[in-house]
C-alpha positions, 0 to 999 in steps of 0.5 A: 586804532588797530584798524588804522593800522592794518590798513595802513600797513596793507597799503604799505606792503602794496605800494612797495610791491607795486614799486619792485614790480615797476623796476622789475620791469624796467630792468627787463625793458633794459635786458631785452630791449637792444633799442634801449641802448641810444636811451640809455649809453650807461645800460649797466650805471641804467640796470644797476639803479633799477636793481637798487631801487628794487633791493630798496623796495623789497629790504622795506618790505621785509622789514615791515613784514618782520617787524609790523605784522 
């Protein structure tokens, strides 16, 4: 059963790191991207949601770790 679980928490912990990243990203996009601006006319209501979505991500993450490894 432990193997299960090992598993399943490796894929966990790369799923939520891959979502970070994927905001991460997107929050750059948005910071560095003056044509992103006719996108998106709430940059800061835009950025805001990207970083927390990250803090989701990475609060996950860190309960996981904490509690389950």
């Amino acid at each position: 059963m432990k193997c299960y679980k090992d598993k399943m928490i490796k894929n966990m912990i790369k799923q939520l790191e891959a979502k970070a990243e994927g905001h991460m990203l997107n929050a750059e996009i948005i910071l560095g991207n003056h044509m992103a601006v006719a996108d998106h006319p709430d940059m800061m209501g835009t950025l805001d949601k990207e970083l927390s979505a990250m803090s989701e991500c990475h609060g996950k993450l860190e309960m996981l770790l904490k509690y389950f490894k």
